[in-house]
LUMDREN-531646 format. One record per residue: y, x, z of N, C-alpha, C, O, CB in turn. Coordinates in steps of 0.001 Angstrom, whole numbers. Glycine has a CB too. Layout:
R|n_yy|n_xx|n_zz|ca_yy|ca_xx|ca_zz|c_yy|c_xx|c_zz|o_yy|o_xx|o_zz|cb_yy|cb_xx|cb_zz
R|Y|X|Z|Y|X|Z|Y|X|Z|Y|X|Z|Y|X|Z
...
This chain:
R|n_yy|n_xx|n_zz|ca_yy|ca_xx|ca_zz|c_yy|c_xx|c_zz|o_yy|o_xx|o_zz|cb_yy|cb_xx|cb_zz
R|-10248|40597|-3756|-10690|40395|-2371|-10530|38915|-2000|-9476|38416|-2394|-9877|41307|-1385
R|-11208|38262|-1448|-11466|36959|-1336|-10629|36750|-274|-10427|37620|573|-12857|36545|-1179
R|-9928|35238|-245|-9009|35032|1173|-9681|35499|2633|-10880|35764|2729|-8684|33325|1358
R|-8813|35558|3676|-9380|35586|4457|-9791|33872|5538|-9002|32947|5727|-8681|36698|4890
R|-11277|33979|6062|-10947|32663|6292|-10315|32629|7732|-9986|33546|8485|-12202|31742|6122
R|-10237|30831|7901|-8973|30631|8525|-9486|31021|10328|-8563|30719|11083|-8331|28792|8132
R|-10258|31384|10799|-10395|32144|11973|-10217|33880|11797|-10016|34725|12670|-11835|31745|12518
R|-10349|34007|10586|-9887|35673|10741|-8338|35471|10511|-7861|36566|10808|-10667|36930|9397
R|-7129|34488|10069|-6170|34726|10109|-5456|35170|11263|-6227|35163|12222|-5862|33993|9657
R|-4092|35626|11640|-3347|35903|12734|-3264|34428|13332|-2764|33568|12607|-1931|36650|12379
R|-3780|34022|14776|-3543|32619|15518|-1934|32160|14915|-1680|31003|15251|-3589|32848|17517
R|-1388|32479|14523|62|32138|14697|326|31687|13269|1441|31275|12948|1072|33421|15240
R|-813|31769|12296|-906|31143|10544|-2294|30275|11040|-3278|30452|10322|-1276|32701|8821
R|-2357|29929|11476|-3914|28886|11527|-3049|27716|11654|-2216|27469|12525|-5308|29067|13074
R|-3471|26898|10411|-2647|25481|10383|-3254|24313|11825|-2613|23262|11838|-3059|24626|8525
R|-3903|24374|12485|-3965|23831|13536|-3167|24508|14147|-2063|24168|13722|-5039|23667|14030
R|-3034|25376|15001|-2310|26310|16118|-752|25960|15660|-25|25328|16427|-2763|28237|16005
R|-97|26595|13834|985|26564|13894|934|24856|14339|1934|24650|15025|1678|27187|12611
R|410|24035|14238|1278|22381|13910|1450|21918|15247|2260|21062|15602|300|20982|12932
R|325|22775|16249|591|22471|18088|2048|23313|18054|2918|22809|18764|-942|23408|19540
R|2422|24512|17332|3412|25318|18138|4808|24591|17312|5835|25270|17353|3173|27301|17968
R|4833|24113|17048|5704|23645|15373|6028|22471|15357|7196|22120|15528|4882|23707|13922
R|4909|21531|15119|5166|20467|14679|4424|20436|13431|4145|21509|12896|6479|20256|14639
R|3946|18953|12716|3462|18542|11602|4517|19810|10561|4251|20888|10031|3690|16644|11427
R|6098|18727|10691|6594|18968|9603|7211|20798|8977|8086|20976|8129|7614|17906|9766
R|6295|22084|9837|5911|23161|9544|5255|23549|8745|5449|24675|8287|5612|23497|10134
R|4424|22889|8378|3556|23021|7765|3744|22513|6399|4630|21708|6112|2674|22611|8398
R|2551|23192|5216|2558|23148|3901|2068|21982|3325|1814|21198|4239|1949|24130|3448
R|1884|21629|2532|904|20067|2284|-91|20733|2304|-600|20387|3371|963|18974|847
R|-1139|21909|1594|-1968|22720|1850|-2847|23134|2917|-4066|23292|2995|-1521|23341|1635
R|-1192|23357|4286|-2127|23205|5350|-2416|22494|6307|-3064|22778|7314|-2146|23844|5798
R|-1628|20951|5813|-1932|19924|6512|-3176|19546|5875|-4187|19428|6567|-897|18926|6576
R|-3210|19284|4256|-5118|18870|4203|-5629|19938|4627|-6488|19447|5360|-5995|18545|2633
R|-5758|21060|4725|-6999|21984|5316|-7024|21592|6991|-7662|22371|7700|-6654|23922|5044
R|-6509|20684|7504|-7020|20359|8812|-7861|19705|8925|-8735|19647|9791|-6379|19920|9530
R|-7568|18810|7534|-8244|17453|7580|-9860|18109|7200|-10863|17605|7705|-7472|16135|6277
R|-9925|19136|6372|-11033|19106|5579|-11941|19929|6554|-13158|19747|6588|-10807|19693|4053
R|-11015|21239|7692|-11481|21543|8667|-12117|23078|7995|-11761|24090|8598|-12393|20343|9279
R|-12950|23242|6890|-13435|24354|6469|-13636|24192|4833|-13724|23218|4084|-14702|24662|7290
R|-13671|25912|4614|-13850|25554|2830|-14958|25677|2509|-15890|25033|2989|-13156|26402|1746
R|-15077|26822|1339|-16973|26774|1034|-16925|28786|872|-16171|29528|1501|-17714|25470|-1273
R|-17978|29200|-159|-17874|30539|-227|-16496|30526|-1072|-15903|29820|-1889|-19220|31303|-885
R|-16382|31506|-508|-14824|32712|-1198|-13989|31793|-1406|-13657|31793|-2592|-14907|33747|-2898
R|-13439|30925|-749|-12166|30072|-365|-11851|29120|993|-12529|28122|1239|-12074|29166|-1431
R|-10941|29482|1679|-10828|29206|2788|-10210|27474|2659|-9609|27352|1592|-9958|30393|3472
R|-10221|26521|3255|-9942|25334|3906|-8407|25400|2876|-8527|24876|1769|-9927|25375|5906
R|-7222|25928|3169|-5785|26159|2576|-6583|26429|1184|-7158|25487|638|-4632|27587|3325
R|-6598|27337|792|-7574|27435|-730|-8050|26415|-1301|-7625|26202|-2436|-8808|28141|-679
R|-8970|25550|-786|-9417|24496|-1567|-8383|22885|-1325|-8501|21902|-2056|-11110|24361|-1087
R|-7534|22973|-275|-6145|22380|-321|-5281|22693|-1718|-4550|21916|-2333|-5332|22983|959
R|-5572|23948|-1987|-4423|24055|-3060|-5159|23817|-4401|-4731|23907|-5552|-3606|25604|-3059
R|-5925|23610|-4107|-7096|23619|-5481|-7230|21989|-5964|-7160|21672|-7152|-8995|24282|-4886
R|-7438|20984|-4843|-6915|19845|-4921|-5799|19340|-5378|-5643|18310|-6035|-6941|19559|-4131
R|-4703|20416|-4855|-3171|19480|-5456|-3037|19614|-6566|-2438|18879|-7351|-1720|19819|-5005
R|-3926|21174|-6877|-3345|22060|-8428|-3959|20548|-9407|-3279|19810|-10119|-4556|24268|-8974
R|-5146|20484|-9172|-6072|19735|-9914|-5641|17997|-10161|-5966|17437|-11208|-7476|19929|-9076
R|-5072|17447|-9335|-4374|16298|-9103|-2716|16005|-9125|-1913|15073|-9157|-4819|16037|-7968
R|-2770|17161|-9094|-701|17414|-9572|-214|17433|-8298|352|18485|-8002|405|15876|-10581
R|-273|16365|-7225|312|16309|-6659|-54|15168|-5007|-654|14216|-5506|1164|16210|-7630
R|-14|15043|-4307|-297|14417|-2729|-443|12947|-3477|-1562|12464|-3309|1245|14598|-1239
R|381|12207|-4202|95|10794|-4953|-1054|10760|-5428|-2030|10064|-5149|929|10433|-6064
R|-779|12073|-6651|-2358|12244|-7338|-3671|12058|-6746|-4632|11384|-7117|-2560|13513|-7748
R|-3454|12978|-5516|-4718|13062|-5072|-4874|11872|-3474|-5611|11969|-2493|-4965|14890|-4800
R|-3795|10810|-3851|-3952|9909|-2832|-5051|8566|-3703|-5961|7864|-3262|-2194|9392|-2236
R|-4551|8653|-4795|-5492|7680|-6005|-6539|7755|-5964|-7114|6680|-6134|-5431|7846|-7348
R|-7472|9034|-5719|-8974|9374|-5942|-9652|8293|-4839|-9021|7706|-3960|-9382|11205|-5583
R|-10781|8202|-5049|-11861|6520|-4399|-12774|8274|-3665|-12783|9448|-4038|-13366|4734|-6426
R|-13195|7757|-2888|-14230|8714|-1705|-15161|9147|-2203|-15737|10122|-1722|-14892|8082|-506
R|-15684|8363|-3630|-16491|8949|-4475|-16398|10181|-5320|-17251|11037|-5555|-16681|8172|-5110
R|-15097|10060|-5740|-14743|10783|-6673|-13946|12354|-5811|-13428|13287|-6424|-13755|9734|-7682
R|-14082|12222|-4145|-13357|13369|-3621|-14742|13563|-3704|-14944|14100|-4793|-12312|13528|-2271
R|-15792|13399|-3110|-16916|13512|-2621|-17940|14540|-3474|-19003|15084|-3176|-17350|12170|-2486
R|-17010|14537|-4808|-18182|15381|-5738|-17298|16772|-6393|-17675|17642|-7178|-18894|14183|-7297
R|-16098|16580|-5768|-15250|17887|-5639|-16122|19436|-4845|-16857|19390|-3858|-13809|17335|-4566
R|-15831|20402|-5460|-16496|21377|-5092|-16096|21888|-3529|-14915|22090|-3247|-16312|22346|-6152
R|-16803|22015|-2878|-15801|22507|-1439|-15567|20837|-325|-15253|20900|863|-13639|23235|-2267
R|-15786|19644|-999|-15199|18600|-628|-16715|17971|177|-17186|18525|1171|-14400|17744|-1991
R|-17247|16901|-382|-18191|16430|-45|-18403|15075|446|-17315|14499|480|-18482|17124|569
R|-19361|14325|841|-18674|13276|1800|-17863|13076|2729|-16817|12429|2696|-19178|12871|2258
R|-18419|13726|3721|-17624|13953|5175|-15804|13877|4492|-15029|12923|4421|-18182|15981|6094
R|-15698|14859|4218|-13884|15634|4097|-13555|14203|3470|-12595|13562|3898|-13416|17488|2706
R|-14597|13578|2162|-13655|12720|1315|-13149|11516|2142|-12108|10880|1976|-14401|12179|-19
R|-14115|11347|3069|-13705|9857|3681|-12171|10312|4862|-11230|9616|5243|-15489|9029|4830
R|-12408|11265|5039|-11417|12060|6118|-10182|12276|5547|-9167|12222|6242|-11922|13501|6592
R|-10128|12580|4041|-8805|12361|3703|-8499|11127|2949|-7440|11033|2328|-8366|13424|3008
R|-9765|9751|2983|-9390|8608|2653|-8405|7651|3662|-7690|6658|3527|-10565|8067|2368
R|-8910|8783|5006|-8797|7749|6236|-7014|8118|6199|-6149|7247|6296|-9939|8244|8054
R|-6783|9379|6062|-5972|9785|6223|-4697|9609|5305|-3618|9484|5883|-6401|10664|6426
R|-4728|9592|4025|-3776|8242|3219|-3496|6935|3588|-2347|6495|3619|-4290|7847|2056
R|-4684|6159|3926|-4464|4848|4458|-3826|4722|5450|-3149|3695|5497|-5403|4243|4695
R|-3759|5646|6610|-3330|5240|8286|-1854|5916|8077|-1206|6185|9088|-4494|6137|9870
R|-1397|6151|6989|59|6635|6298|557|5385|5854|1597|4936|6336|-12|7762|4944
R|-220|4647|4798|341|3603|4415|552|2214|5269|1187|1229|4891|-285|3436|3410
R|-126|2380|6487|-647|1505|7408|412|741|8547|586|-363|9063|-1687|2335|8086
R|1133|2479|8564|2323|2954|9482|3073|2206|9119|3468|1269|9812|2893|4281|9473
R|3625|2551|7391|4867|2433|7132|4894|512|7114|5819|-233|7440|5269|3414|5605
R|3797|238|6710|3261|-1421|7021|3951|-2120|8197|4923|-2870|8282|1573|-1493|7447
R|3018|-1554|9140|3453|-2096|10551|4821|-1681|10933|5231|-2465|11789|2498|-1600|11684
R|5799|-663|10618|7037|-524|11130|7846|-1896|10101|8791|-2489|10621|7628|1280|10924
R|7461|-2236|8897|8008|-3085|7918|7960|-4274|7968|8754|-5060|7450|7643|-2913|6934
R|6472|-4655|8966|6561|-5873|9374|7764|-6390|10179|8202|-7498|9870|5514|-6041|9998
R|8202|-5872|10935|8888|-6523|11810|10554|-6770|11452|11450|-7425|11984|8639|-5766|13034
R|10459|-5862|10229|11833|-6534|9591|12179|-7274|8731|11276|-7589|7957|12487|-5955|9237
R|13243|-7737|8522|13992|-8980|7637|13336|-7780|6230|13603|-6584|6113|16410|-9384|7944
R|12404|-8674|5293|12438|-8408|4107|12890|-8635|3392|12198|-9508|2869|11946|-8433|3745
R|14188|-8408|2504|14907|-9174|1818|15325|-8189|281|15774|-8823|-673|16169|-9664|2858
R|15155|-6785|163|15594|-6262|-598|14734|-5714|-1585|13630|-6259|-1613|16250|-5627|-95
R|14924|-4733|-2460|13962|-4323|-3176|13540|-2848|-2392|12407|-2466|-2100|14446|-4273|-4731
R|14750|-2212|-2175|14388|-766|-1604|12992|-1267|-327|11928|-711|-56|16179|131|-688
R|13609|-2479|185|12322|-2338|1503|10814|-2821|908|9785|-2236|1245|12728|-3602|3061
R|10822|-3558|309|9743|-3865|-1136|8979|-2745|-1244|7837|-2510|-850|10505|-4071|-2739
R|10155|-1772|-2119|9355|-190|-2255|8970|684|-1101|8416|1779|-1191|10242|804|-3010
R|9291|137|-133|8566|1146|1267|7577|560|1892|6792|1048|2704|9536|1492|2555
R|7647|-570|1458|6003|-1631|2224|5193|-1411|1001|4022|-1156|1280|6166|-3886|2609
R|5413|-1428|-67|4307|-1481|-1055|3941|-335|-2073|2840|-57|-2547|4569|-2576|-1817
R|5387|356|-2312|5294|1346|-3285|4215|1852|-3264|3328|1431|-4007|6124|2247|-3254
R|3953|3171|-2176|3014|4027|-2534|1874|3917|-2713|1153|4586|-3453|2985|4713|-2011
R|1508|2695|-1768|258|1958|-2275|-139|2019|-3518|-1061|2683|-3992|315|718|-2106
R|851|1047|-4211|521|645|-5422|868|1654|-6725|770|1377|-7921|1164|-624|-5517
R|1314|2939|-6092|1550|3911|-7405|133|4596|-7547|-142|5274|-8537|2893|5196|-7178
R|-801|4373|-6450|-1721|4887|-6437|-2773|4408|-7591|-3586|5120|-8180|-2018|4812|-5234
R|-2548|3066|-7746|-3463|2397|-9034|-3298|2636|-10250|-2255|2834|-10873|-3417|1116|-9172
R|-4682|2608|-10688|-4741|2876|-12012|-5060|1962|-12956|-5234|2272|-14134|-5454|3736|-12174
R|-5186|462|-12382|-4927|-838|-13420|-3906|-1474|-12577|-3767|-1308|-11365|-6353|-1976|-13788
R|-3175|-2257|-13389|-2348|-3250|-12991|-2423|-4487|-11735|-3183|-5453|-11787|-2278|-3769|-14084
R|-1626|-4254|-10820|-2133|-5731|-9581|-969|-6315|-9527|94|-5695|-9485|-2675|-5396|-7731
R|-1089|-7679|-9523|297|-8426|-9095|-137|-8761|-8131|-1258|-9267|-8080|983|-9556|-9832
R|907|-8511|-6681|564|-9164|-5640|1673|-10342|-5310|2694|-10507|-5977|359|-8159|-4570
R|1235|-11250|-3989|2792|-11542|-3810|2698|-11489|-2223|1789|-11696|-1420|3451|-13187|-4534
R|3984|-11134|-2127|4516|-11156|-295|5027|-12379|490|6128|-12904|321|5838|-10206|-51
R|4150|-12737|1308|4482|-13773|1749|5460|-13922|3155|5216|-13512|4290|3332|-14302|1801
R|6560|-14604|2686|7748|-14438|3967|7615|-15573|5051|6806|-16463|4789|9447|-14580|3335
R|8265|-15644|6163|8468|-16736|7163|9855|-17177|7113|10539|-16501|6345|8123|-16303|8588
R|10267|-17818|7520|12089|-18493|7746|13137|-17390|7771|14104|-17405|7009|12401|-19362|9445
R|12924|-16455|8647|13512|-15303|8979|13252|-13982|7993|13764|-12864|8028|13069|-15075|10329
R|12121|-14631|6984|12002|-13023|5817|11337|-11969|6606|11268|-10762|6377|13751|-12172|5277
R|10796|-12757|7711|9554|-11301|8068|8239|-11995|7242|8060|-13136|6816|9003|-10969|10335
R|7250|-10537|7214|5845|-10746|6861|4900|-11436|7158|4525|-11338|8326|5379|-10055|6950
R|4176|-12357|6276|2945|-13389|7016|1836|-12525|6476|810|-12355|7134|2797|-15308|6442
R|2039|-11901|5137|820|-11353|4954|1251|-11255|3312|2099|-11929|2728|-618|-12306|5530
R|366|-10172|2763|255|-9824|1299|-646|-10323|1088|-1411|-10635|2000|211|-8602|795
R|-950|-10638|-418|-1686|-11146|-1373|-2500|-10945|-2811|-2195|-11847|-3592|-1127|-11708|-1464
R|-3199|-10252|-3218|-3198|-9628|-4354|-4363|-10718|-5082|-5545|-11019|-4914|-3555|-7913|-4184
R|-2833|-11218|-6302|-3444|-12550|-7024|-4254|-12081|-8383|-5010|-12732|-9105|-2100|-13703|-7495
R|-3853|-10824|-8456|-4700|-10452|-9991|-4742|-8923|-10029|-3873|-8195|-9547|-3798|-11049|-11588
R|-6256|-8372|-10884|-6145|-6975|-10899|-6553|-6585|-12501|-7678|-6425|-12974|-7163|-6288|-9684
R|-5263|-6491|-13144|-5839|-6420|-14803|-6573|-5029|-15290|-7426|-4534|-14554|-4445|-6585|-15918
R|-6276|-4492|-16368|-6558|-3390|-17002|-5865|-2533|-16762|-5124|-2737|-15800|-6621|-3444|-18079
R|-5747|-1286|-17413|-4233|-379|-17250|-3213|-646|-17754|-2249|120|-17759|-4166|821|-17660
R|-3228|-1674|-18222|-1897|-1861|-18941|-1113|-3228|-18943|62|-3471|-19221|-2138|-1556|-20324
R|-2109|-4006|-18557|-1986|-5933|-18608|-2718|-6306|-17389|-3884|-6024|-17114|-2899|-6891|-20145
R|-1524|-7258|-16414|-2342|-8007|-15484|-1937|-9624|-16275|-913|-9971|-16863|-1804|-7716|-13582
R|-3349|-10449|-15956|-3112|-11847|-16207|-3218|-12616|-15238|-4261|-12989|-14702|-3823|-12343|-17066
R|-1535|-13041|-14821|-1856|-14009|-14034|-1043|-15474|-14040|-59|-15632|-14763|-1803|-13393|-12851
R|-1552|-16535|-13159|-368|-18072|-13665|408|-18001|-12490|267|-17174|-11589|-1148|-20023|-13844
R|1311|-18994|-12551|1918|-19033|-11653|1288|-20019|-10695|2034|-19903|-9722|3098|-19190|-12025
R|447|-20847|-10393|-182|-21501|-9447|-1228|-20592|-8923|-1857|-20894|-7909|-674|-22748|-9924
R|-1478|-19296|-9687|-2305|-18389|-8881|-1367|-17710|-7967|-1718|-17135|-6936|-3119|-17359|-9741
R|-264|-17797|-8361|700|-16583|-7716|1319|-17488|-6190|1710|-16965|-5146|2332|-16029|-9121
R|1229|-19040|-6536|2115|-19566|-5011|902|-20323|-4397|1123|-21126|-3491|3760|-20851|-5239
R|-623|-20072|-4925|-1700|-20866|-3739|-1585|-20567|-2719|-1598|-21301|-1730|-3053|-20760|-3752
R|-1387|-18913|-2783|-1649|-18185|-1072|-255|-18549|-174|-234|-18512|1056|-1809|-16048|-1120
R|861|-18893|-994|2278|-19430|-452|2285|-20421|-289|3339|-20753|254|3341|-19331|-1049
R|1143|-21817|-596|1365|-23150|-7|259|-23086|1027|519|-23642|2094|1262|-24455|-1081
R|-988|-22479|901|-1702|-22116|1823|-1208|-21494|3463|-1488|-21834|4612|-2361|-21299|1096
R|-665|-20822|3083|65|-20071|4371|1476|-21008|5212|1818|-20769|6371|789|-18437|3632
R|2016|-21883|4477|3127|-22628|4357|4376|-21380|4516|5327|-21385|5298|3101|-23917|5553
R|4076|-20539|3690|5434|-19681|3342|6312|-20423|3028|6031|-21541|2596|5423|-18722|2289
R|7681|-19981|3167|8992|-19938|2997|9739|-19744|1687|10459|-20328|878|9320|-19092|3739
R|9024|-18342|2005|9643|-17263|817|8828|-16663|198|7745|-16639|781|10462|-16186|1206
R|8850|-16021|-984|7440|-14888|-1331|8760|-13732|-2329|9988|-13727|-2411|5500|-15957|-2812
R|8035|-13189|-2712|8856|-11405|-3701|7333|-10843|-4518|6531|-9942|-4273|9621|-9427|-1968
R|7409|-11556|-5244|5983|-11057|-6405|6432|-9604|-6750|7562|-9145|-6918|5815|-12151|-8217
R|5031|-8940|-6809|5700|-7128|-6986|4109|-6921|-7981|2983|-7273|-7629|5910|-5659|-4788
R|4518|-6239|-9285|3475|-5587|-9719|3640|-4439|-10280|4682|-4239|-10904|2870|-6220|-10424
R|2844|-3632|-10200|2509|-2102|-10863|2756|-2051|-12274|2429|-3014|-12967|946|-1632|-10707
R|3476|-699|-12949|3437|-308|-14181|2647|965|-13805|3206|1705|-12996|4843|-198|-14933
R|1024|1457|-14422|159|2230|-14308|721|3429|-15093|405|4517|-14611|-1070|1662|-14677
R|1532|3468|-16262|2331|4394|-17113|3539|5014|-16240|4177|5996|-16621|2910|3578|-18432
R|3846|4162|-14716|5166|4861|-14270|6376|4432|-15025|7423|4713|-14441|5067|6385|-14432
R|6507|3831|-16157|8074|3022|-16562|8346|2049|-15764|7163|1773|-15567|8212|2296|-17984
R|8679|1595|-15386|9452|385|-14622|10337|-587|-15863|11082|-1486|-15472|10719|1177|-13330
R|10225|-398|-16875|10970|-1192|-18079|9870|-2648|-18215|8720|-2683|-18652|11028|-26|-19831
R|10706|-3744|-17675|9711|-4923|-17859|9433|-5195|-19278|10410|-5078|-20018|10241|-6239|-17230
R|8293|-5539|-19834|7755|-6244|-21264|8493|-7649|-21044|9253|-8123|-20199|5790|-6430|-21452
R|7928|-8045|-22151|8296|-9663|-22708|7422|-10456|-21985|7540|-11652|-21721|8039|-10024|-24408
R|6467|-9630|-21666|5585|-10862|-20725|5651|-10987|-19637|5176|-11940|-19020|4336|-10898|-20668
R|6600|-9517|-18885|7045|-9805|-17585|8467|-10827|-17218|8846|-11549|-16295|7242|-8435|-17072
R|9005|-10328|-18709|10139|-11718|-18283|9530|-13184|-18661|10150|-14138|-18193|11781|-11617|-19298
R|8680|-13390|-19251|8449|-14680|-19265|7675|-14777|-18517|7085|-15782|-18915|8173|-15253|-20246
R|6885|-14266|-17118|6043|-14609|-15975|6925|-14572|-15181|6670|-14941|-14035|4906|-13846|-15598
R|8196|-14139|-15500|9150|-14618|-13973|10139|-15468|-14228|11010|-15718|-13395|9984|-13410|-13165
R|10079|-16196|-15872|11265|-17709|-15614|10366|-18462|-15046|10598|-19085|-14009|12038|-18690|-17088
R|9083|-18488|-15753|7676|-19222|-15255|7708|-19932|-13725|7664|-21067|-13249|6411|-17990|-15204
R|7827|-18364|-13201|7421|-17959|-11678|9248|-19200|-10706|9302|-20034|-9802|7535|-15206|-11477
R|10291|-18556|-11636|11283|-19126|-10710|10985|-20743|-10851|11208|-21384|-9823|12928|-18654|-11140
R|10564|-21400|-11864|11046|-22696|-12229|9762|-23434|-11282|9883|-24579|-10846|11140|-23026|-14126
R|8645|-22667|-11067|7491|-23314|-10435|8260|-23566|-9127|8433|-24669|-8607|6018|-22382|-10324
R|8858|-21935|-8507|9516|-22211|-7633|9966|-23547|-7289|9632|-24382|-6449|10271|-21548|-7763
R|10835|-23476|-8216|11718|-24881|-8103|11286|-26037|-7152|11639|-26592|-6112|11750|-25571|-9501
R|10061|-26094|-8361|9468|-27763|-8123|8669|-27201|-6737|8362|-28292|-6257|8138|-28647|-9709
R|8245|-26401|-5982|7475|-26336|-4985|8381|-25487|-3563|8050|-24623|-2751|6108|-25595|-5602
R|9355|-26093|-3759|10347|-25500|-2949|10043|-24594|-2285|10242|-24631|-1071|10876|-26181|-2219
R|9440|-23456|-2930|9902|-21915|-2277|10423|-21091|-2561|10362|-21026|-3789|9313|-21211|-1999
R|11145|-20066|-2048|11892|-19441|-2228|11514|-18162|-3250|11036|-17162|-2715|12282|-19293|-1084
R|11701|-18164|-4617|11267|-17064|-5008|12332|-15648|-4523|13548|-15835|-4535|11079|-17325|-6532
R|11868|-14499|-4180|13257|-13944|-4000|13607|-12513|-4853|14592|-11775|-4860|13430|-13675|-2392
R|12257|-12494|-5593|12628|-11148|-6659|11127|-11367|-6717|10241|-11964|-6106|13469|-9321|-6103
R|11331|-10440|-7943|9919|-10139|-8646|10214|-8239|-9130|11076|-7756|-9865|9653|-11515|-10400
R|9363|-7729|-8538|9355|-6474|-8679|8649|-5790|-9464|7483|-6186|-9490|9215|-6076|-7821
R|8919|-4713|-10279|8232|-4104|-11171|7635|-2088|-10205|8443|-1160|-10183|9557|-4149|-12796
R|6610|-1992|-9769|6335|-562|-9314|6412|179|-10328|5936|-283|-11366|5095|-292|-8690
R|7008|1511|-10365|6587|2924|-11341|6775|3800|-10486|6928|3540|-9292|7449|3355|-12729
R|6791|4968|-10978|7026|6257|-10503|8793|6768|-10700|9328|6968|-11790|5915|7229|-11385
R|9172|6842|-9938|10387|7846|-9627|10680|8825|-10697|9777|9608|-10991|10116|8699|-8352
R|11733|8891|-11279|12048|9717|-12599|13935|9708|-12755|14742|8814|-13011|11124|8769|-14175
R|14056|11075|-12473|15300|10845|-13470|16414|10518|-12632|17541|10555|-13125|15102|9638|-14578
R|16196|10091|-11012|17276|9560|-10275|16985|8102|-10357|17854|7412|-9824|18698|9973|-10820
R|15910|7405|-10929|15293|6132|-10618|14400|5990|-9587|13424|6738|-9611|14687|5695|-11610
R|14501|5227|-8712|14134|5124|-7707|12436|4260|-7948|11924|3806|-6925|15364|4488|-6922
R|11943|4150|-8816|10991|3739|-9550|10346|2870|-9188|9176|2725|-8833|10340|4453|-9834
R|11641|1955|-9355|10832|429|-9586|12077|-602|-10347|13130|-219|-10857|10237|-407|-7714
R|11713|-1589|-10262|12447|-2508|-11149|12806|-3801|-10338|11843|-4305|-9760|11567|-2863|-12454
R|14196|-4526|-10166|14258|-5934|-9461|14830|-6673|-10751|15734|-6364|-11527|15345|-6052|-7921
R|14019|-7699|-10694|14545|-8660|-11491|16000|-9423|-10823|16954|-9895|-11442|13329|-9674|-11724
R|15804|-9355|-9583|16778|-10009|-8849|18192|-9173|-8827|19280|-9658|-8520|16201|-10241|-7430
R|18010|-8167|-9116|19033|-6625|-8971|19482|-6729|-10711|20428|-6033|-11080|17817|-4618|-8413
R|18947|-7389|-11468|19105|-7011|-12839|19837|-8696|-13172|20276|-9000|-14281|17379|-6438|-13753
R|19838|-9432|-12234|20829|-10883|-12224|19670|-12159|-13030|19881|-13335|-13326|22709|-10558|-13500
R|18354|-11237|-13199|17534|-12663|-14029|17195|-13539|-12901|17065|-14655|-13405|15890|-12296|-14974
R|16934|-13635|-11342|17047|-14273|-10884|18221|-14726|-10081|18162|-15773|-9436|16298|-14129|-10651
């Protein structure tokens, strides 16, 4: 027997209704995208093709990675829904942005809450760098290179243009591991003696260089060079 759809449910399971009577955080991940998507197709209701998404993508990250194209040709999905749950990842990451601006950036954990999820979302390599003011708040991000899945190439005069440009202070270079290890290569430690010594001569402040992965194990999934004493 096919679900029932979400107007024949009891008002009191309709993921709109419960999240007015409730709150967001009532709700399933399931039936928070079936708000977004609003309706399903034949013989699966809105929650149904929510779960069909996560099954298919593993997981809310997974299916935060997909491009509008690639929701768009999902069965049940289409244009409309894909851009609706494009909009709807971004104005998540957007949040946690603007609450981050306004504080002293100085660590790695806050690193991983301005940039992480963003960047776990990619599937080639980006080095960006963060550009600080006197006080270690935000002037603005930068994304100096976007390699393959496995290798970004970048110099270090690509990495501090946007930092003499801006007349930054400070910067915290952060790039993605697309595999989810956070274990730096040989080429990440030699792009960050590189990176400190340019420093040097161009008096800014390097203040870590960050490695993104995925969370594993009680690792908080990422990497500080600055936390590991190389800077």
């Amino acid at each position: 027997m096919p679900p029932l759809k979400i107007r024949e449910m009891p008002q009191e399971e309709r993921p709109r209704e419960k999240l007015a009577a409730h709150g967001a955080s009532a709700l399933s991940d399931p039936e928070l995208i079936a708000i977004l998507l609003r309706t399903g197709m034949h013989g699966a209701n809105a929650i149904e093709v929510a779960r069909e998404l996560l099954k298919k993508y593993g997981s809310l990250r997974g299916l935060s990675r997909c491009t509008v194209d690639e929701l768009r040709k999902i069965r049940g999905v289409g244009f409309t829904k894909a851009v609706q749950l494009a909009a709807a990842f971004d104005l998540g990451r957007r949040i946690a942005r603007e609450t981050l601006a306004r504080q002293k950036i100085d660590s790695p954990e806050l690193v991983n809450e301005l940039v992480g999820a963003e960047m776990r979302r990619l599937r080639k390599e980006s080095l960006r760098v963060i550009l600080l003011d006197t006080r270690y708040h935000l002037l603005r991000i930068e994304e100096v290179s976007l390699g393959t899945v496995n290798e970004s190439i970048a110099h270090p005069r690509d990495v501090f243009h946007p930092a003499v440009a801006a007349s930054a202070y400070a910067v915290i270079v952060v790039h993605n591991h697309p595999s989810g290890d956070t274990s730096p290569s040989q080429s990440d430690h030699s792009l960050t003696r590189r990176l400190a010594e340019a420093a040097e001569l161009l008096q800014i402040k390097l203040l870590d260089h960050i490695i993104i992965g995925a969370p594993a194990n009680g690792n908080a999934g990422y990497f500080s060079f600055k936390e590991a004493g190389v800077l």
